[in-house]
The first five atom37 places (N, CA, C, CB, O) and aatype in JSON, in Angstrom:
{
  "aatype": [20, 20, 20, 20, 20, 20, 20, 20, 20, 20, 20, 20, 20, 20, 20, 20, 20, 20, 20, 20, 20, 20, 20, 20, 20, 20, 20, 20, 20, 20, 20, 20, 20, 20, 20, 20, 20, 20, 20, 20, 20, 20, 20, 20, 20, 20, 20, 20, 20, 20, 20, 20, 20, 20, 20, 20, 20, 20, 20, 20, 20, 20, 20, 20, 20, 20, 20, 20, 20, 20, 20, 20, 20, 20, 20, 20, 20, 20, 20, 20, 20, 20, 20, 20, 20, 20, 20, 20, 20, 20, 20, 20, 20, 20, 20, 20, 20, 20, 20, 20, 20, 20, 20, 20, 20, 20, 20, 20, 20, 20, 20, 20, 20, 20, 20, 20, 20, 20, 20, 20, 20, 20, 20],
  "atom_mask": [
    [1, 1, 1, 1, 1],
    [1, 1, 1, 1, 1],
    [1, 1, 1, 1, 1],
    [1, 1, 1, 1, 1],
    [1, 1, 1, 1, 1],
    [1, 1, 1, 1, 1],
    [1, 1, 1, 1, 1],
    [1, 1, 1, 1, 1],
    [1, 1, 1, 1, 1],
    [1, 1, 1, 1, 1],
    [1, 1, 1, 1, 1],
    [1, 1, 1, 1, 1],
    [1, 1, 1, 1, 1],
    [1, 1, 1, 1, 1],
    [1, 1, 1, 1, 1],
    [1, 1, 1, 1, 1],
    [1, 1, 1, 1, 1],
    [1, 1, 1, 1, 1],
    [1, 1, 1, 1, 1],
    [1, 1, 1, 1, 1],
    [1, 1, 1, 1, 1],
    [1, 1, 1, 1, 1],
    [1, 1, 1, 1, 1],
    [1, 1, 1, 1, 1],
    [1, 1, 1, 1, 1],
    [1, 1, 1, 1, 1],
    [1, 1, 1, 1, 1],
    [1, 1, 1, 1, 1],
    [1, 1, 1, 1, 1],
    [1, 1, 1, 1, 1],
    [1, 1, 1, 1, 1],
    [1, 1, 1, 1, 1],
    [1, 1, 1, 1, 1],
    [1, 1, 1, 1, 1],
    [1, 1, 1, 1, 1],
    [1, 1, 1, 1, 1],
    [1, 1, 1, 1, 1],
    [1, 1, 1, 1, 1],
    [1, 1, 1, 1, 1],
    [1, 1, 1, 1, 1],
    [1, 1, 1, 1, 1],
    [1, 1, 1, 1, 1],
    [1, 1, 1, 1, 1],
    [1, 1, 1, 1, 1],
    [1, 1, 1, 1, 1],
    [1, 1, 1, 1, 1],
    [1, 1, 1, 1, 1],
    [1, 1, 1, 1, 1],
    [1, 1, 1, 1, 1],
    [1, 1, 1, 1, 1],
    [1, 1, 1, 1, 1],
    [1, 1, 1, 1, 1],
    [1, 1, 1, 1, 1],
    [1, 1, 1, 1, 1],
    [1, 1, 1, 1, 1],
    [1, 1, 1, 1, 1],
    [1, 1, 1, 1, 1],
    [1, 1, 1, 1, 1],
    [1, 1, 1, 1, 1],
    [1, 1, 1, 1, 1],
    [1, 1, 1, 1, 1],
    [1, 1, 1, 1, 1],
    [1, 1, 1, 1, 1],
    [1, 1, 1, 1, 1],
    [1, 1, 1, 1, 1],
    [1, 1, 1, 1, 1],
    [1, 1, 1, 1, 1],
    [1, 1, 1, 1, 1],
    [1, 1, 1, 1, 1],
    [1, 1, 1, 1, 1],
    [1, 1, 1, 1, 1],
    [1, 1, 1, 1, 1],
    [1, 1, 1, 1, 1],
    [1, 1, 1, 1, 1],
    [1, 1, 1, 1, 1],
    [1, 1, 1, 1, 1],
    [1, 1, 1, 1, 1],
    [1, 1, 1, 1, 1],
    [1, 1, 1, 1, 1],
    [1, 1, 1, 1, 1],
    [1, 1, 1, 1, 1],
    [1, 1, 1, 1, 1],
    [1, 1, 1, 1, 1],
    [1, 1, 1, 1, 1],
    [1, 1, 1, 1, 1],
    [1, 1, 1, 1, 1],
    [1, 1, 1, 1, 1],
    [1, 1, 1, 1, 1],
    [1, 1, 1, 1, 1],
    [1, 1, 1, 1, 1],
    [1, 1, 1, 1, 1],
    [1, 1, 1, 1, 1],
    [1, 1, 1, 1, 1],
    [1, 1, 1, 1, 1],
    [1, 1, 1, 1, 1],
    [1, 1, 1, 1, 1],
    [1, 1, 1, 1, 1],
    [1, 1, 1, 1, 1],
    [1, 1, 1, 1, 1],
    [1, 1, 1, 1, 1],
    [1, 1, 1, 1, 1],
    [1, 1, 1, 1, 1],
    [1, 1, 1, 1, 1],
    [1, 1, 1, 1, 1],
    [1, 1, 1, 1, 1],
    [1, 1, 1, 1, 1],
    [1, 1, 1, 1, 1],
    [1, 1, 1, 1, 1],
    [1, 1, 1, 1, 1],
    [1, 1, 1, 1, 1],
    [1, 1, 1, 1, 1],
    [1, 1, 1, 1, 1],
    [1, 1, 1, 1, 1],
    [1, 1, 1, 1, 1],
    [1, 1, 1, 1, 1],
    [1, 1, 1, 1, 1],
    [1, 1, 1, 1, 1],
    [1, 1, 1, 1, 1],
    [1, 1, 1, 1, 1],
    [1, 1, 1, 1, 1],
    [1, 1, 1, 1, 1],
    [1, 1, 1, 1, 1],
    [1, 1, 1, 1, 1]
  ],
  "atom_positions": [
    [[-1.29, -28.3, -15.04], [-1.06, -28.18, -13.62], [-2.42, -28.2, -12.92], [-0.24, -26.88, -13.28], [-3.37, -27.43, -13.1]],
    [[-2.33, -29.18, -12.13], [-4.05, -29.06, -11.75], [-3.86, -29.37, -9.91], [-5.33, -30.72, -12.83], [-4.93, -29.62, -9.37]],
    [[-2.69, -29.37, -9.01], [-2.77, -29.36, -7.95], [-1.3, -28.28, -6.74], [-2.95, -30.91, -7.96], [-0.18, -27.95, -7.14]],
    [[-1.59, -28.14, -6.02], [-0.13, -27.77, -5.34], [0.86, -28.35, -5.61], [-0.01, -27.89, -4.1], [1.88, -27.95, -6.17]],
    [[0.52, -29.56, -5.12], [2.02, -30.63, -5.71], [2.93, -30.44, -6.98], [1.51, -32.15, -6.09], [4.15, -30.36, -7.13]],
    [[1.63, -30.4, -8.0], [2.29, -29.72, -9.06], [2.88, -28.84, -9.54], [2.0, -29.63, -9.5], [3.48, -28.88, -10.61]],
    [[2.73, -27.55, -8.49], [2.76, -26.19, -9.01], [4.17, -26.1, -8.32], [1.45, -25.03, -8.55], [5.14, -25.43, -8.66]],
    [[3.99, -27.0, -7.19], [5.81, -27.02, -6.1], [6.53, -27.64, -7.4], [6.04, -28.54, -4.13], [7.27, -26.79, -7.9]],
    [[6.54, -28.57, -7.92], [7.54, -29.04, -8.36], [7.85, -28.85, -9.68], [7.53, -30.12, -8.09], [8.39, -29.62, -10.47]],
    [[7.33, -27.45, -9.85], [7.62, -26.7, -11.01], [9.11, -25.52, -10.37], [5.89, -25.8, -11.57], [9.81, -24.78, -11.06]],
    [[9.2, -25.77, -8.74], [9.95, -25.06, -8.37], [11.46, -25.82, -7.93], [9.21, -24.38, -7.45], [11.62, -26.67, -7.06]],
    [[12.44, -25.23, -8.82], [13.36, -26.29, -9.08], [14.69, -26.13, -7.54], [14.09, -25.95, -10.97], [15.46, -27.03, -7.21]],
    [[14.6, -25.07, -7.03], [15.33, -25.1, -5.63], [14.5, -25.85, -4.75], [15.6, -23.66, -4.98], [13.28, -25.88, -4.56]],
    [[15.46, -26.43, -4.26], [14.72, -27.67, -2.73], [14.28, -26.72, -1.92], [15.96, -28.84, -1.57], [13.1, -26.82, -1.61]],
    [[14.98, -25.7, -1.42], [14.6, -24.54, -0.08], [13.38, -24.08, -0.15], [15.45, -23.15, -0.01], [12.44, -24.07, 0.64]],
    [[13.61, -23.56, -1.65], [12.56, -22.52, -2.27], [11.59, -23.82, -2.01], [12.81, -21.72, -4.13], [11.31, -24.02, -0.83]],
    [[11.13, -24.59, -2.85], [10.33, -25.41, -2.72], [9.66, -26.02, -1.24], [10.9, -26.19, -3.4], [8.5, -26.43, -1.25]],
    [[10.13, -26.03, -0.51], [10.1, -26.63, 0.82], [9.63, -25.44, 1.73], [11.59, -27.27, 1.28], [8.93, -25.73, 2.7]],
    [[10.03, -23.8, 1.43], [9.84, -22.56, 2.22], [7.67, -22.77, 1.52], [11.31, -20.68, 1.45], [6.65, -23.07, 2.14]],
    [[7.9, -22.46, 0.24], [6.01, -22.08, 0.19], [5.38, -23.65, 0.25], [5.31, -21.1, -1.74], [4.2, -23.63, 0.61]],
    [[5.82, -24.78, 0.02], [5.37, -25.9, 0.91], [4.85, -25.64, 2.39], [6.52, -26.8, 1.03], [3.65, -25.89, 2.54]],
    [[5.61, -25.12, 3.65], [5.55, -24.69, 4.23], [4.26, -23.66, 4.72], [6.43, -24.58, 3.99], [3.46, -23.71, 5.65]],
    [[4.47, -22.82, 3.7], [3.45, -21.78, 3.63], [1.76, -22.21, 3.39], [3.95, -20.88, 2.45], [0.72, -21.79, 3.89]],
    [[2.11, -23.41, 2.2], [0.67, -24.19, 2.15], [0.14, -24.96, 3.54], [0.79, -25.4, 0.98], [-1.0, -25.02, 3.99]],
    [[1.36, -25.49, 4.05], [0.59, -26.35, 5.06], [0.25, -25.71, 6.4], [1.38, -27.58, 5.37], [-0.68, -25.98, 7.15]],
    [[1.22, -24.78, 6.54], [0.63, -23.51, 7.62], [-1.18, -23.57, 7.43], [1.37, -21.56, 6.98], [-2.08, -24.13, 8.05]],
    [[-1.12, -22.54, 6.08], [-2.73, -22.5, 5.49], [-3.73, -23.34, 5.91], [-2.81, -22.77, 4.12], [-4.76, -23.12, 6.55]],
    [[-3.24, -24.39, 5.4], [-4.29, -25.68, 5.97], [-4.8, -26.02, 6.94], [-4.01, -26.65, 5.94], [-5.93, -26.39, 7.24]],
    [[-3.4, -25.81, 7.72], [-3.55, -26.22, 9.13], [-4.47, -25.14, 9.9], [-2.07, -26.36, 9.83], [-5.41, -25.49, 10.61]],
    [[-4.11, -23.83, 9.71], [-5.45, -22.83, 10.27], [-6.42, -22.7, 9.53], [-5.21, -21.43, 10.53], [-7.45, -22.49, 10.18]],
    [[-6.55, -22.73, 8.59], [-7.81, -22.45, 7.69], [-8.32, -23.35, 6.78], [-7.62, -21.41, 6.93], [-8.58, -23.1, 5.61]],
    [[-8.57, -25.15, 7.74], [-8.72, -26.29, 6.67], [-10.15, -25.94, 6.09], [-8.64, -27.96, 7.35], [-10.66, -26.71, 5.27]],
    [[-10.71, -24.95, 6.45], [-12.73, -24.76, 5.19], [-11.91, -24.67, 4.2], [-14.28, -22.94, 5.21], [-12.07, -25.62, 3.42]],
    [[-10.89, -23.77, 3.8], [-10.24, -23.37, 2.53], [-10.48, -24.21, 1.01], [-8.76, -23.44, 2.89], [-10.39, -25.42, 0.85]],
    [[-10.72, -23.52, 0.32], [-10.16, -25.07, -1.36], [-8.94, -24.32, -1.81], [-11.66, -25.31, -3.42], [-8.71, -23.11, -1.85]],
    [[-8.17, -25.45, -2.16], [-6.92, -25.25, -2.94], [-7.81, -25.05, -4.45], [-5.63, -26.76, -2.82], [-8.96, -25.45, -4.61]],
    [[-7.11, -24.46, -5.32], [-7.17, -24.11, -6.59], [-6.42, -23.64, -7.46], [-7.78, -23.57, -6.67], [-5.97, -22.5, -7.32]],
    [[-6.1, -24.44, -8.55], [-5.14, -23.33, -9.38], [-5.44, -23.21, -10.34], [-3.86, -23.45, -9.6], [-5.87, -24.15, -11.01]],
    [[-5.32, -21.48, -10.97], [-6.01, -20.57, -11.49], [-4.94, -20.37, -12.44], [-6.53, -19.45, -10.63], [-3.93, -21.01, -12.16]],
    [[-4.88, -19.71, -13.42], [-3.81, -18.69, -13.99], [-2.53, -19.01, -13.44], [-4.11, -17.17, -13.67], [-1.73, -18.17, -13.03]],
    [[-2.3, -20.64, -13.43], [-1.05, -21.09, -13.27], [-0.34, -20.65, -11.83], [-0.31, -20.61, -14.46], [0.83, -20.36, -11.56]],
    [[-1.38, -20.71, -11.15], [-0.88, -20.52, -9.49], [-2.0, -20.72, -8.45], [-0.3, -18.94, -9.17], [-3.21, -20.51, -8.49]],
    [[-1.0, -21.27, -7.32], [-1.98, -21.94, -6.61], [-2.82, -20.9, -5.23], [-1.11, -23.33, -6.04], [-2.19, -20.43, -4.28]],
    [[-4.0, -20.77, -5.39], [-5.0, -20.03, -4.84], [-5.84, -21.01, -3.56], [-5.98, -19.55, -6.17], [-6.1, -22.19, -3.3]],
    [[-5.99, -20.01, -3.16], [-7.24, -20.74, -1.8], [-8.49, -19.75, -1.68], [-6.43, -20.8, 0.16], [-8.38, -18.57, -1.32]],
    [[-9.52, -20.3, -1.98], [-11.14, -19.69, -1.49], [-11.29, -20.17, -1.2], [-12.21, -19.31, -1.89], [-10.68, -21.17, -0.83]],
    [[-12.77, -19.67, -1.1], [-13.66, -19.82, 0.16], [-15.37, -19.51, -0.21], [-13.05, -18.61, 1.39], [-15.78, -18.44, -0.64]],
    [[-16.23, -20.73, 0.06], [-17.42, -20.36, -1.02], [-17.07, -19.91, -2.3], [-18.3, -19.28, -0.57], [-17.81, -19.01, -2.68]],
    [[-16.13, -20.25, -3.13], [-16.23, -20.21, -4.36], [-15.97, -18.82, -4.88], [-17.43, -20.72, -4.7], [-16.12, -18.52, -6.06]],
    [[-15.4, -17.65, -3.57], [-14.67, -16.81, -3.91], [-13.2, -16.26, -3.21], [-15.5, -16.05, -4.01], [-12.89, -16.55, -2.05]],
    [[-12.43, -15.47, -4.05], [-10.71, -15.58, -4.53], [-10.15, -15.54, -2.63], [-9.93, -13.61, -5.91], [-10.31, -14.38, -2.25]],
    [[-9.79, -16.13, -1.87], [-9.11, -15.51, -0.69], [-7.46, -15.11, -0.86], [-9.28, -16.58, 0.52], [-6.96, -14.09, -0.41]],
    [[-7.03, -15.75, -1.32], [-5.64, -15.36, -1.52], [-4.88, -16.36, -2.7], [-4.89, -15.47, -0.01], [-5.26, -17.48, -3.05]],
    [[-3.75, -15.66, -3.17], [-2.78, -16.51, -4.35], [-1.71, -16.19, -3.87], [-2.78, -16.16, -6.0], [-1.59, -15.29, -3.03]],
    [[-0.33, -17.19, -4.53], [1.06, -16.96, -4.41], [1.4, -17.24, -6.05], [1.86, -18.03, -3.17], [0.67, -17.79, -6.87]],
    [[2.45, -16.81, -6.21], [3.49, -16.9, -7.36], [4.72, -16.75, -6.97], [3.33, -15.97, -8.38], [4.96, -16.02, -6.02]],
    [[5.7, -17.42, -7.63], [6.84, -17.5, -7.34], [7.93, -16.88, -8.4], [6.96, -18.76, -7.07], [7.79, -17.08, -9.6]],
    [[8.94, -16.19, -7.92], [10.08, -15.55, -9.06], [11.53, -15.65, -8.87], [9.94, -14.04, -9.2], [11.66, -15.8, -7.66]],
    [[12.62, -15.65, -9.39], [13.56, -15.8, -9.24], [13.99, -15.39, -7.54], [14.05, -15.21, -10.34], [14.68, -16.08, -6.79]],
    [[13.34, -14.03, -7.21], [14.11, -13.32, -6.05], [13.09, -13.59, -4.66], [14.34, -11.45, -6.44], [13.51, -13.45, -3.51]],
    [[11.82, -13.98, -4.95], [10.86, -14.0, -3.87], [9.51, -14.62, -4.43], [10.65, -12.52, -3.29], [9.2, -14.75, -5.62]],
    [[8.79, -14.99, -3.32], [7.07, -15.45, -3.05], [6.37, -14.47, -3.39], [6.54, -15.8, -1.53], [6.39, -13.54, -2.58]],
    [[5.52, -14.27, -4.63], [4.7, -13.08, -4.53], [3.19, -13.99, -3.49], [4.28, -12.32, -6.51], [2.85, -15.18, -3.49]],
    [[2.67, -12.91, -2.81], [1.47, -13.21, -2.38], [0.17, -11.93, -2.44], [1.81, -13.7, -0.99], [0.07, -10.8, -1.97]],
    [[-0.65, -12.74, -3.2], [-1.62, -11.87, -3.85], [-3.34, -11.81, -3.31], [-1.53, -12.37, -5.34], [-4.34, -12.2, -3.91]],
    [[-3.21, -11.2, -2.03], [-4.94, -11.07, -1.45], [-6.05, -10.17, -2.05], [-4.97, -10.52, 0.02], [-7.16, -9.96, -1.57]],
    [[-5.62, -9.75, -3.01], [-6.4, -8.47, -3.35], [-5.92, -7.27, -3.07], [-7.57, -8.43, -2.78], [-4.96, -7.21, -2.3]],
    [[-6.43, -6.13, -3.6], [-6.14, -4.74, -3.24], [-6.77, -4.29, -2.0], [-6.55, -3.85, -4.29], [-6.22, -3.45, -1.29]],
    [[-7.98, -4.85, -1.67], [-8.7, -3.59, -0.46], [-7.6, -4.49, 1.25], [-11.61, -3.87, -0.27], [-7.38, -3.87, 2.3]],
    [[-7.11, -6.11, 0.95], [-6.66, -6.32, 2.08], [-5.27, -5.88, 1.78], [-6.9, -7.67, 2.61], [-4.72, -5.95, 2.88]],
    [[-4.28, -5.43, 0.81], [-3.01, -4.94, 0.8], [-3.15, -3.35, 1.47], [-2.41, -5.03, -0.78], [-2.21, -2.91, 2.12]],
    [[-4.3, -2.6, 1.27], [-4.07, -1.18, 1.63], [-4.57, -1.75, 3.07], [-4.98, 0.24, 0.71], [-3.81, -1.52, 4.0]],
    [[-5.75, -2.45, 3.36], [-5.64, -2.96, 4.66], [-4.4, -2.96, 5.61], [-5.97, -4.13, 4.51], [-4.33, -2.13, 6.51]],
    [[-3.44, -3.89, 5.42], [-2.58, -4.23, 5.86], [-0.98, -3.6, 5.62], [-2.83, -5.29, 5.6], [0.1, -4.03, 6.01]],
    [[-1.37, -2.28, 4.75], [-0.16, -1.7, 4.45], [0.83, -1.42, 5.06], [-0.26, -0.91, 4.09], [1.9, -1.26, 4.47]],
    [[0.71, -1.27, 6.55], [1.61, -1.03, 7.42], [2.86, -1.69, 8.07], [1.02, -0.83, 8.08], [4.07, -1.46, 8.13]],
    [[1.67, -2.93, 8.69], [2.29, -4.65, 9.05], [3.18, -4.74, 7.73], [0.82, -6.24, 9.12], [4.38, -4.54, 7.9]],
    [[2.72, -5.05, 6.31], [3.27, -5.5, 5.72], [5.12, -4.89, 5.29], [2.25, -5.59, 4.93], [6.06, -5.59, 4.91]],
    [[5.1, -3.59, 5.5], [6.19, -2.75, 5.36], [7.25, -3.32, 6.86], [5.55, -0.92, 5.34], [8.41, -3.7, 6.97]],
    [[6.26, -3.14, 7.71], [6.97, -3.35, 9.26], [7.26, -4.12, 9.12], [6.49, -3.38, 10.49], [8.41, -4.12, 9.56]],
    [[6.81, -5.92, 8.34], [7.24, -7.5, 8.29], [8.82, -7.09, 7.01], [5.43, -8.89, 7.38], [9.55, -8.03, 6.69]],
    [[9.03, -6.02, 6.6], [10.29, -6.09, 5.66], [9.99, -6.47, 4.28], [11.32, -7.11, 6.17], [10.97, -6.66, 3.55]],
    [[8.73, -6.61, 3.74], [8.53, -6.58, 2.88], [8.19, -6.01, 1.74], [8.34, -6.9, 3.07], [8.42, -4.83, 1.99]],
    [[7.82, -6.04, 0.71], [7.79, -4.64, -0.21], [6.48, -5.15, -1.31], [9.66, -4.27, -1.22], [6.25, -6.31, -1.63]],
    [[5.8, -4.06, -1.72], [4.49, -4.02, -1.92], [3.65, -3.62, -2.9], [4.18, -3.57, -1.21], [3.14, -2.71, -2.24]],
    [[2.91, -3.54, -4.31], [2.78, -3.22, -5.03], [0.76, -3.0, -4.85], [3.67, -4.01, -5.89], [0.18, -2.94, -3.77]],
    [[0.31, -2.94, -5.76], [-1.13, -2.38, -5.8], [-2.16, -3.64, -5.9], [-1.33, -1.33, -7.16], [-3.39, -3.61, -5.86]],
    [[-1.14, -4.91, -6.06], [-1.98, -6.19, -6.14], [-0.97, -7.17, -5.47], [-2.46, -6.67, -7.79], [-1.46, -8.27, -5.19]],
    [[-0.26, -7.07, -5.31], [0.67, -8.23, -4.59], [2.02, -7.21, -3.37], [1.72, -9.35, -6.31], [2.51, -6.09, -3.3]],
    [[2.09, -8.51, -2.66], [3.37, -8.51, -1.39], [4.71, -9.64, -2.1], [2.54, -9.42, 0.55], [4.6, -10.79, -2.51]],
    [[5.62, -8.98, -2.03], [7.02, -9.99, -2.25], [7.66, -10.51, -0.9], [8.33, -9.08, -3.06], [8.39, -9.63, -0.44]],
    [[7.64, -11.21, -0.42], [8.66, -12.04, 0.47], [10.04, -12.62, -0.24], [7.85, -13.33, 1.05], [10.13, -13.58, -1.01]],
    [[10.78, -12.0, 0.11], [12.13, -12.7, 0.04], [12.07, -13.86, 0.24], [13.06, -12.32, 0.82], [11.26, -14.28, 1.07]],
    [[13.18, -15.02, -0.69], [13.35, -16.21, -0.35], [14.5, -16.18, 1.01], [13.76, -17.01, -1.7], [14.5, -17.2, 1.7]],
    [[15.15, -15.43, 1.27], [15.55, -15.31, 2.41], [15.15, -14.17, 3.24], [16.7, -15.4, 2.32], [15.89, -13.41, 3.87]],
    [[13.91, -14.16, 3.16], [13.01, -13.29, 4.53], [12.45, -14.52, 5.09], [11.54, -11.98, 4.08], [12.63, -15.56, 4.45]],
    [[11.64, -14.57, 6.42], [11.08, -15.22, 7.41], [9.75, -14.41, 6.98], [11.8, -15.11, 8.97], [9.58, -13.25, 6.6]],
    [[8.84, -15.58, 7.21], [7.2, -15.71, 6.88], [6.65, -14.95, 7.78], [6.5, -17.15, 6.96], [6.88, -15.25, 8.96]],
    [[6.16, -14.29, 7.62], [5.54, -13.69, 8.91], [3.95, -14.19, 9.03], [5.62, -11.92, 8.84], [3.04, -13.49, 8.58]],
    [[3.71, -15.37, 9.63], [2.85, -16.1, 9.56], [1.95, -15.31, 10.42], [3.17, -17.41, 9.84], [0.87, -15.28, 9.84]],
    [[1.88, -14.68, 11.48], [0.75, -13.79, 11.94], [0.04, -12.99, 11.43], [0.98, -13.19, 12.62], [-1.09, -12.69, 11.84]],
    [[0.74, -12.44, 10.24], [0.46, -11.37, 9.01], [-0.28, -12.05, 8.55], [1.46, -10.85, 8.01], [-1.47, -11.91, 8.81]],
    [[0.23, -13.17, 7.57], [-0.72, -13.97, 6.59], [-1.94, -14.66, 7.15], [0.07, -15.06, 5.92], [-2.96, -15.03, 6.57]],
    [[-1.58, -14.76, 8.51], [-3.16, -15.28, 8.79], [-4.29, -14.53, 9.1], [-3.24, -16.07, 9.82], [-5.43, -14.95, 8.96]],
    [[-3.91, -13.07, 9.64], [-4.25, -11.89, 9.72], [-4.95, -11.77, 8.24], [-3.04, -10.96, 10.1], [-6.12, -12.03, 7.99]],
    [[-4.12, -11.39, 7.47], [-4.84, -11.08, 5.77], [-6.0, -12.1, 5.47], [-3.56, -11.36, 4.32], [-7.08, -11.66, 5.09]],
    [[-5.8, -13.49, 5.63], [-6.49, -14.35, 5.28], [-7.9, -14.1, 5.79], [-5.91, -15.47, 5.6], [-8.91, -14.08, 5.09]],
    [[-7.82, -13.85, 7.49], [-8.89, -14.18, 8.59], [-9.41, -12.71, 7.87], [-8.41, -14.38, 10.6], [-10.62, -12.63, 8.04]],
    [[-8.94, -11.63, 7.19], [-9.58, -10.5, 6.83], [-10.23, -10.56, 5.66], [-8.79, -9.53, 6.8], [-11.24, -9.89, 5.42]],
    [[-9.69, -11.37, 4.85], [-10.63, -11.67, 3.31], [-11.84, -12.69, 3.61], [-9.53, -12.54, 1.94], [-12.99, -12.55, 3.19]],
    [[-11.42, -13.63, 4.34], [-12.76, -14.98, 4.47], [-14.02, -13.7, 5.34], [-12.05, -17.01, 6.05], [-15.19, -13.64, 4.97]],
    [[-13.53, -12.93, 6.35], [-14.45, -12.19, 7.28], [-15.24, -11.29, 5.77], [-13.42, -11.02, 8.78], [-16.44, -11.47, 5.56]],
    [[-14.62, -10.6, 5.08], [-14.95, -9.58, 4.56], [-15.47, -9.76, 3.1], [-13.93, -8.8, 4.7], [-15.85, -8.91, 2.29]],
    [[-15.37, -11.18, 3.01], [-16.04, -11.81, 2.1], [-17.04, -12.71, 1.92], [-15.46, -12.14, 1.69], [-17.51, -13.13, 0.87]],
    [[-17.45, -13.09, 3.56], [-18.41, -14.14, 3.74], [-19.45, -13.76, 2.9], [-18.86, -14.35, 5.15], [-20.1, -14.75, 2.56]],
    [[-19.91, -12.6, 2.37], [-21.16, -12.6, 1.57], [-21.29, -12.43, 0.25], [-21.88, -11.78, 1.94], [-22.32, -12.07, -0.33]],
    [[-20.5, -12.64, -0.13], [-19.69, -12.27, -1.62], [-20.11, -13.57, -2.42], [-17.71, -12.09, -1.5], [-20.26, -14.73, -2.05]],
    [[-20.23, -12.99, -3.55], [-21.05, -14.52, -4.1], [-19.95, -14.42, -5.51], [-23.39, -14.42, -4.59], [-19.55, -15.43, -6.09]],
    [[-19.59, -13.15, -5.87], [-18.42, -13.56, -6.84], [-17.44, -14.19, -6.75], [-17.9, -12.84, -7.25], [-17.48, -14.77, -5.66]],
    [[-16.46, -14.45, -7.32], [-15.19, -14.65, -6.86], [-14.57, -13.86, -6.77], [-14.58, -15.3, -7.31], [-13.85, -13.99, -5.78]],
    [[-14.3, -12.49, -7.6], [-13.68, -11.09, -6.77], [-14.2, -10.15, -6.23], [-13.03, -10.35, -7.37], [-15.42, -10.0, -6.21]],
    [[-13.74, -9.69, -5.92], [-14.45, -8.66, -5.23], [-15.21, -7.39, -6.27], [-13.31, -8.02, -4.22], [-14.6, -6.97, -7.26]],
    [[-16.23, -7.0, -5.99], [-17.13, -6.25, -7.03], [-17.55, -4.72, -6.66], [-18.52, -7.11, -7.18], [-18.26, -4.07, -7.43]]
  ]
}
């Protein structure tokens, strides 16, 4: 698997497939500096060559994975958007609505809070 394209059409529902399609091209469209990348069999976006955000996909929902310091960041929004939350990733329902203000929010908080970061994770 070496692109998005690929990693979508490992996803065998049209919806499902077409909902984090969606979600990629959102991405792009606000945040074209970004690189696509896929890592550990899922498709990631940095920035200078370190981690800004990942998704994975599961039977019941989109996991989306920014790191830990922007999930406790955003712990609040993310509960208030209906979603549910673990110590490294957010689940979106395949029938929840994106809360695209959120995700660009998280994003615009990792590229800010990482501009000087020379790893790829955070250290």
């Amino acid at each position: 698997m070496e692109t998005f394209d690929d990693f979508l059409a490992t996803i065998d529902d049209p919806e499902q497939r077409a909902k984090l399609d969606d979600v990629f091209n959102q991405i792009r469209e606000k945040f074209p500096e970004l690189d696509e990348r896929i890592a550990w069999n899922q498709p990631m976006f940095t920035d200078h060559g370190t981690f800004i955000i990942a998704f994975s996909v599961a039977k019941a929902h989109i996991a989306v994975a920014p790191e830990a310091v922007a999930l406790e960041h955003f712990a609040g929004r993310i509960k208030d958007a209906g979603y549910t939350q673990t110590k490294q990733l957010f689940r979106i329902k395949w029938g929840q609505a994106v809360d695209y203000g959120l995700l660009n929010d998280i994003i615009a908080f990792n590229i800010q809070d990482k501009a000087d970061q020379t790893s790829f994770w955070r250290t």
